[in-house]
Structures are given as C-alpha cells and as structure tokens.
C-alpha positions in Angstrom: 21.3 61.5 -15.1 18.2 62.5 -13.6 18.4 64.8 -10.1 16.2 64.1 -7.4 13.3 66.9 -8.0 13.4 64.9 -11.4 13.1 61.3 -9.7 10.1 62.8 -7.4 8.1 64.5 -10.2 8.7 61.8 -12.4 7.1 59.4 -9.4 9.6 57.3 -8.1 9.8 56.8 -4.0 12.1 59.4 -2.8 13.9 59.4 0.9 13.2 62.8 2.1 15.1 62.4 5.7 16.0 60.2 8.4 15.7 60.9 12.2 16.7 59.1 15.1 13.7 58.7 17.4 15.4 59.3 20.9 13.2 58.9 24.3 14.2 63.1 25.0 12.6 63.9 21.4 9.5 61.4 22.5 8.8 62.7 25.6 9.3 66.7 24.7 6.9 66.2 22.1 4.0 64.2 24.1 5.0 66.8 27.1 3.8 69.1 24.8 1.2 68.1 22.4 0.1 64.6 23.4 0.5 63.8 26.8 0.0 60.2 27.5 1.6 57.8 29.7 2.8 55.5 26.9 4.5 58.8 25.5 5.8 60.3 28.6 7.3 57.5 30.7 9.4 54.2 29.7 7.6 52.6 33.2 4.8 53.7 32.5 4.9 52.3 28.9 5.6 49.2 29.8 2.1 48.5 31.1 0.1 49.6 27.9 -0.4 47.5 25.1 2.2 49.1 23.8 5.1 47.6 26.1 7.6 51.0 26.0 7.9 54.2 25.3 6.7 55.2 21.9 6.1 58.2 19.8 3.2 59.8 19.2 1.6 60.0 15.9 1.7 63.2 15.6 5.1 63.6 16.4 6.2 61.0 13.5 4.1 63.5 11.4 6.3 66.4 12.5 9.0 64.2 11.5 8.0 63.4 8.0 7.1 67.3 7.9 10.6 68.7 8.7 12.1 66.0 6.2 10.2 67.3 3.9 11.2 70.7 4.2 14.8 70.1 4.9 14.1 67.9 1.3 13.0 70.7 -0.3 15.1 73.2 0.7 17.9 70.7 -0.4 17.1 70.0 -4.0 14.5 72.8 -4.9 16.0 76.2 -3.2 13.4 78.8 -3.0 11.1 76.7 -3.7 7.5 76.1 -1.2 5.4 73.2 -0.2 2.0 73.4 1.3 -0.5 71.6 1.2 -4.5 72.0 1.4 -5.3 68.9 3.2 -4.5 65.2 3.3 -6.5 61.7 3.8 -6.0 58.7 4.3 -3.5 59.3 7.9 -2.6 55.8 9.7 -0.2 54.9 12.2 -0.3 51.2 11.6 2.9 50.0 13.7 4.1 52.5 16.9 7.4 54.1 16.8 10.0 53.1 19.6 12.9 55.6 20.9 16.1 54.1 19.4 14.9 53.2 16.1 15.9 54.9 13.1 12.9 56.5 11.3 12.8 56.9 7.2 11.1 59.5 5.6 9.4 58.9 2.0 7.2 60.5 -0.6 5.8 59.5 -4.0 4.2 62.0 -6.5 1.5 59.8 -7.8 0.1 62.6 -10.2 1.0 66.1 -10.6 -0.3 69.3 -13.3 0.3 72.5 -13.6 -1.6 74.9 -11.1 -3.7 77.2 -13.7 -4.1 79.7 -10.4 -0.4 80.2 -10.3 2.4 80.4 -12.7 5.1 78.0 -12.5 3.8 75.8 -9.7 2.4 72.6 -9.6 -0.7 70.7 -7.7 1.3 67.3 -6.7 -1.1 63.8 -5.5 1.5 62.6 -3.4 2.0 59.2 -1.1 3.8 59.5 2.0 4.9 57.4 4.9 7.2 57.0 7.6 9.2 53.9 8.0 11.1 52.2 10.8 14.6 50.7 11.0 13.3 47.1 9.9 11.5 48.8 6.7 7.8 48.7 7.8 5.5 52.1 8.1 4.8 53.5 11.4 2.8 56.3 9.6 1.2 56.7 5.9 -0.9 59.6 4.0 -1.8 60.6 1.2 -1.8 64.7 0.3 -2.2 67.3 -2.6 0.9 69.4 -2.0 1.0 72.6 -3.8 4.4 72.8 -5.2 6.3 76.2 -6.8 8.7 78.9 -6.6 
C-alpha cells in the first residue's frame, strides 16, 4: 500500500488540510493585510456584489499554505517545501465564513534537483475548494521539495 508522500509524488490529488472559514478568521486577516469592506463587515458585505462577508484571496492562500505545511510536516518529517514562484493564481468563486474549505495539491511532474542532493523540483497544481466541491482559489507552483 502506497503512503501518502507516495500517492503525491506519484501525481494523484492529495487533501492537504481542511479549515473552517469563520467570520473572526475573515475579518483578522483583512484587518490586517486586506482591508476592505466586503472583508471586514457582514453589513457592509451585503451591499457589494459579493452579498456577505467573504475571505480575501490572500487569506485562502494562507490557508492552502499552512495545509501544506501541517501536510508536510505530517507525512514527510524533516522534510521542507519552498517554492520559487507560482502562476497561474485565480480566485474564481469567493469564500464565505461558515463554509468548510479543502485544501489540495497535484504533482504534475517532478526530477531530481541536480543543485541539491536528495531533493526534488516538483510542478505542482493546487487549489482551494469549498464545502459544495468547487475552487475558490487555484495555482500552479514549482515547489522545491527535500530533506
């Protein structure tokens, strides 16, 4: 039976964490780092487009980011994961406090990282989805992968 690290190299869509969006979490974040009115007030919200309080997009990125890590941590200790850059960032749906959100990644190719031993250069899919299964947030990233 295959472990998980074996599932993700081997590409198959791996949940790396879920988090429950709450309006506290929405509003400390947007206090913060992205303080608009569709972020900082349920009121407020319900005039925009948007029609309630929603996340950020950044903050659903911090979200995939610490399941990541925890994912890591979880089923390849000691190991890192950084990554050089990323493309390809959307938030196509917004992200409502109460929902449940799902964090995934895909390794769509990986090699061996000639400039370090043991370590790997991962092309990797990733995205964020809510409680009814569709993405509030999708990139794509090289992660640099290794002990």
């Amino acid at each position: 039976m295959m472990t998980e690290l074996e599932r993700y190299l081997a590409g198959e869509a791996v949940n790396v964490g879920e988090t429950e969006l709450t309006a506290e979490a929405i509003i400390a974040f947007a206090s913060d780092f992205d303080p608009q009115r569709f972020h900082l007030s349920e009121s407020a919200a319900r005039d925009t487009h948007f029609g309630g309080l929603c996340a950020s997009g950044w903050h659903t990125c911090s979200i995939w980011m610490r399941a990541m890590v925890d994912w890591t941590k979880n089923h390849a200790p000691g190991a890192y994961c950084v990554s050089p850059g990323l493309k390809n960032l959307a938030w196509p749906k917004p992200a409502f406090a109460g929902q449940t959100l799902t964090a995934f990644s895909r390794v769509k190719t990986w090699r061996e990282n000639e400039k370090r031993d043991r370590s790997q250069i991962l092309k990797t899919e990733n995205w964020v989805e809510d409680d009814e299964g569709d993405r509030v947030m999708s990139f794509e990233a090289t992660l640099l992968f290794g002990p």
